[in-house]
Phi, psi and omega in degrees: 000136172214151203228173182197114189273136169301144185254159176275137180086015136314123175276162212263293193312328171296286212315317164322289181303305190307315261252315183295324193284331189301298230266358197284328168325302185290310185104005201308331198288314196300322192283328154316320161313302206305291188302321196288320185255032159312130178320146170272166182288143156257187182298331186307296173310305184298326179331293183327255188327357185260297152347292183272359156295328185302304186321281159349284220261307188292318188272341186269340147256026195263307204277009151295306180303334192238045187245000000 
């Protein structure tokens, strides 16, 4: 979490700006951006991936029986 404690003889508008600069520092806005305009999956791709959990899923219970 991040914060920014008023220093004394501070003006609201200093505190505000340090306060932008802490998160700009941090990345938080950019990597939020990053997830929200993510690419979407095409169909092709969700296909893919639906396959190898099936795949996935068949060997974690193929290798339950023989541990």
């Amino acid at each position: 979490m991040l914060y920014a404690i008023k220093k004394q003889n501070e003006s609201n508008e200093r505190l505000m700006s340090r306060f932008k600069k802490i998160v700009q520092r941090s990345r938080i806005m950019n990597k939020k951006r990053e997830r929200y305009f993510e690419a979407k999956k095409t169909k092709k791709q969700i296909r893919e991936s639906a396959v190898k959990r099936a795949y996935y899923r068949k060997k974690r219970e193929r290798a339950k029986f023989y541990s």
